[in-house]
C-alpha positions, 0 to 999 in steps of 0.5 A: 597452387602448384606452379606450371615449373613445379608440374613439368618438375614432377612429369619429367620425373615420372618418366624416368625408371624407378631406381633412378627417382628414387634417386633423385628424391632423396634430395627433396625435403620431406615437404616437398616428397609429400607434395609430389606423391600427392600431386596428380599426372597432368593429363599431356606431359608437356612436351608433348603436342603443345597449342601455338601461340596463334591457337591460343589467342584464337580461344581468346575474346577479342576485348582482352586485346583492345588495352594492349592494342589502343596505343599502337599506330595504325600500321601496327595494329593491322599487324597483330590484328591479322593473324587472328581468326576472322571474328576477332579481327572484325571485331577489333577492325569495327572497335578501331574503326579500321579498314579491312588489313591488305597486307599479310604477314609471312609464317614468321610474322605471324609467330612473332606478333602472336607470342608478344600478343600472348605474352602481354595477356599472360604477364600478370599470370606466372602460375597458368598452365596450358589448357593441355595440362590442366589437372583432372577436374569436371569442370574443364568440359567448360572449355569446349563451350563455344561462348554463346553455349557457355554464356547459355549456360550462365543463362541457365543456372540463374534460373536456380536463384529465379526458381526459389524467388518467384515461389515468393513473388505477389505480382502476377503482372511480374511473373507475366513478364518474367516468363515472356523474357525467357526462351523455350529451354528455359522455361523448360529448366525453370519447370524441372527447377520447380518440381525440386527443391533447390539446396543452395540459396543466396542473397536474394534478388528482391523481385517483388520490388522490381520495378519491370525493367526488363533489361535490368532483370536479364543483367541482374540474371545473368549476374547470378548465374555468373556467382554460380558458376564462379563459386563452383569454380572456386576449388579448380586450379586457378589456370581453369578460371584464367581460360574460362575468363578470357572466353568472355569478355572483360567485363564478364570477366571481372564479375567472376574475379569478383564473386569467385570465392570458396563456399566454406559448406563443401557439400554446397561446392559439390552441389554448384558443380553438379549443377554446372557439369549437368547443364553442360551435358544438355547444351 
């Protein structure tokens, strides 16, 4: 995977005049040349019209926070806490069992504390470009899911792997209750499902030795539909999944660093992405 060095190298050469890249790459290796004509325009040069830090957090689930906050005094978490958007900031007041913060910090406070918060949530991550800057890829509509409508989504595209299970179901007092977990639009989706053949088929999930745990299928789900999502993922530039992931919660999260693996059938790949990119058409 290109660097975000590497992107901002090839944009900044590109808006120079022809005469004078070609100038300057004749002093690439025939590697390197091959490696900047195949690599596209970022979509905002980044120079240009970046988010701020606080912006950036403000995309951030509140969980990612807690590690980088736990070993603070109180005082200074009410520092990093206030700066960020009103759910975030009572979610980790609850978390911590905090009071509501009184003081507020001036425009520069504020700069400050979000640029170490986001620094620490990047430090492991070299190679993220900006949400701005992501390559041309279909899958960045993911982005502009609030997170109740991405994890609706996951919801959604489990229902591919429950669609080809219950075609082999006996239990009728378990199709009962499968069908009473599910709302309207999903029952809806599960219908569409049914009229079709799905062409992808993972492991499956052995429902005719449920035990009717209803809380253990929604989990079980919602597990499948976060295998599709993360294998549709698997050939979008890695700074993608690190935004999608920081969306959901930790723990989400590190169901889809788990089960983010490319499909060696790339006919396959294109099918999980179409599945995503409809789906998110609906919503």
């Amino acid at each position: 995977m290109k660097t975000p060095a590497w992107y901002v190298f090839k944009d900044f050469l590109d808006l120079t005049a022809d005469a004078q890249r070609q100038s300057l790459l004749r002093f690439l290796s025939d590697d390197l040349l091959e490696d900047f004509y195949q690599t596209p325009p970022l979509p905002l040069h980044p120079s240009l019209a970046m988010a701020s830090y606080q912006e950036c957090l403000h995309l951030i689930h509140y969980t990612w926070m807690i590690p980088f906050l736990e070993n603070l005094s109180d005082h200074d978490k009410y520092l990093f806490i206030s700066p960020l958007n009103e759910d975030q900031k009572q979610s980790l007041l609850r978390h911590f069992d905090l009071s509501k913060p009184t003081h507020v910090l001036t425009p520069s406070g504020q700069a400050f504390v979000c640029e170490k918060l986001y620094q620490y949530l990047t430090q492991d991550y070299k190679v993220i470009l900006p949400k701005e800057c992501l390559p041309e890829d279909p899958l960045n509509k993911l982005l502009d899911l609030s997170r109740e409508k991405l994890l609706h989504l996951v919801d959604l595209l489990s229902l591919h792997d429950l669609c080809l299970e219950i075609k082999s179901m006996i239990s009728s007092l378990h199709l009962t209750k499968i069908e009473n977990l599910l709302s309207v639009h999903q029952k809806a989706y599960l219908y569409e499902l049914n009229q079709k053949i799905e062409p992808i088929a993972f492991k499956p999930m052995g429902l005719n030795h449920w035990n009717g745990d209803e809380l253990l299928l929604k989990k079980l789900l919602h597990q499948r539909g976060l295998n599709r999502l993360s294998k549709a993922l698997a050939s979008s530039h890695l700074s993608l999944l690190w935004h999608l992931s920081h969306k959901l919660d930790i723990g989400r999260a590190s169901i889809v660093k788990a089960l983010f693996k490319q499909l060696k059938n790339k006919k396959a790949h294109t099918i999980l992405v179409t599945q995503v990119c409809t789906l998110i058409d609906t919503l």
